[in-house]
C-alpha positions as CSV (number, residue, x, y, z in Angstrom):
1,X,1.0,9.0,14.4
2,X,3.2,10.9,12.0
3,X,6.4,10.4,11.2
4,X,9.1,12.6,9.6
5,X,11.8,10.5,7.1
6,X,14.3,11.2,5.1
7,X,14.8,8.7,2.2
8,X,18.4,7.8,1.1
9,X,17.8,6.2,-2.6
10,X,20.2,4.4,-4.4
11,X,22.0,2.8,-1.3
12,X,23.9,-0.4,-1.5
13,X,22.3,-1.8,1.8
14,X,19.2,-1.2,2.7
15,X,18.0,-0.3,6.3
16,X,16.1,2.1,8.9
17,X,17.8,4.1,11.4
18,X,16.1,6.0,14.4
19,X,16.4,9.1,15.1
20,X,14.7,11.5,18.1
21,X,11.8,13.4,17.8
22,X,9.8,11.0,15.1
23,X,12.3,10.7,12.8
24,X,13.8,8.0,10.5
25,X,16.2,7.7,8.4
26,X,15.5,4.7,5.6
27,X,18.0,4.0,3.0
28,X,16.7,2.2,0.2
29,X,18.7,0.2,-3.2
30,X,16.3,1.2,-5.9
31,X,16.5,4.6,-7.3
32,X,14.3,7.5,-7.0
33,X,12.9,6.8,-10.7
34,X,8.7,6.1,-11.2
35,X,8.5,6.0,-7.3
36,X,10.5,2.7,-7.0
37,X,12.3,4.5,-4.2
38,X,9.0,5.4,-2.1
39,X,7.3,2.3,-2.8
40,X,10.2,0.1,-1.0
41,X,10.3,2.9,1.9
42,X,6.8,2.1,2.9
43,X,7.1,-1.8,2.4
44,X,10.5,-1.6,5.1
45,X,8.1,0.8,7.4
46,X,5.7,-1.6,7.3
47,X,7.6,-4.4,8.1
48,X,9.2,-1.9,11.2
49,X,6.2,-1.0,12.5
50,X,4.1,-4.2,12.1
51,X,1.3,-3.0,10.1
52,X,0.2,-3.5,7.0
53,X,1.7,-1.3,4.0
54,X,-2.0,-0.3,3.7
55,X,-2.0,1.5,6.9
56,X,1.1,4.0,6.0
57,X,-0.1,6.8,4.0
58,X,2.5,9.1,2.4
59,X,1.1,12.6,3.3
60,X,3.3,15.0,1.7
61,X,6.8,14.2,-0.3
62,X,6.0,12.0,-3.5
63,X,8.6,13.9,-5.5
64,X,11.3,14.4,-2.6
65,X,13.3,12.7,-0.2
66,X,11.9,14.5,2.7
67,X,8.4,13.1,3.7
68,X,5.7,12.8,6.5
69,X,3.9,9.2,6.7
70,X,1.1,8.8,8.8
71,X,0.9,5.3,10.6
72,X,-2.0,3.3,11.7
């Protein structure tokens, strides 16, 4: 399954919000700065999803907030 999610980096709470059609929203504390931002994005997906952060692969979006994960 892919998913579509926009990364809000930088937040002062962290947290995942559903939206239709495959979407997430996943505001993150750290900074978009050496990939911190990314790297905490896939461990809270993981967590969401109950897989292991091994089984999300970011697919397109390693510079940008926009990305597409595949899951499973």
């Amino acid at each position: 399954m892919q998913i579509s999610v926009r990364v809000a980096a930088g937040s002062s709470k962290e947290g995942i919000e559903v939206l239709p059609k495959n979407r997430f929203k996943v505001s993150v504390k750290p900074k978009a700065e050496g990939g911190a931002a990314t790297t905490r994005t896939l461990e809270l997906l993981a967590a969401y999803f109950k897989v292991p952060i091994k089984k999300l692969h970011l697919i397109r979006g390693h510079k940008t907030p926009s990305k597409i994960i595949s899951v499973g």
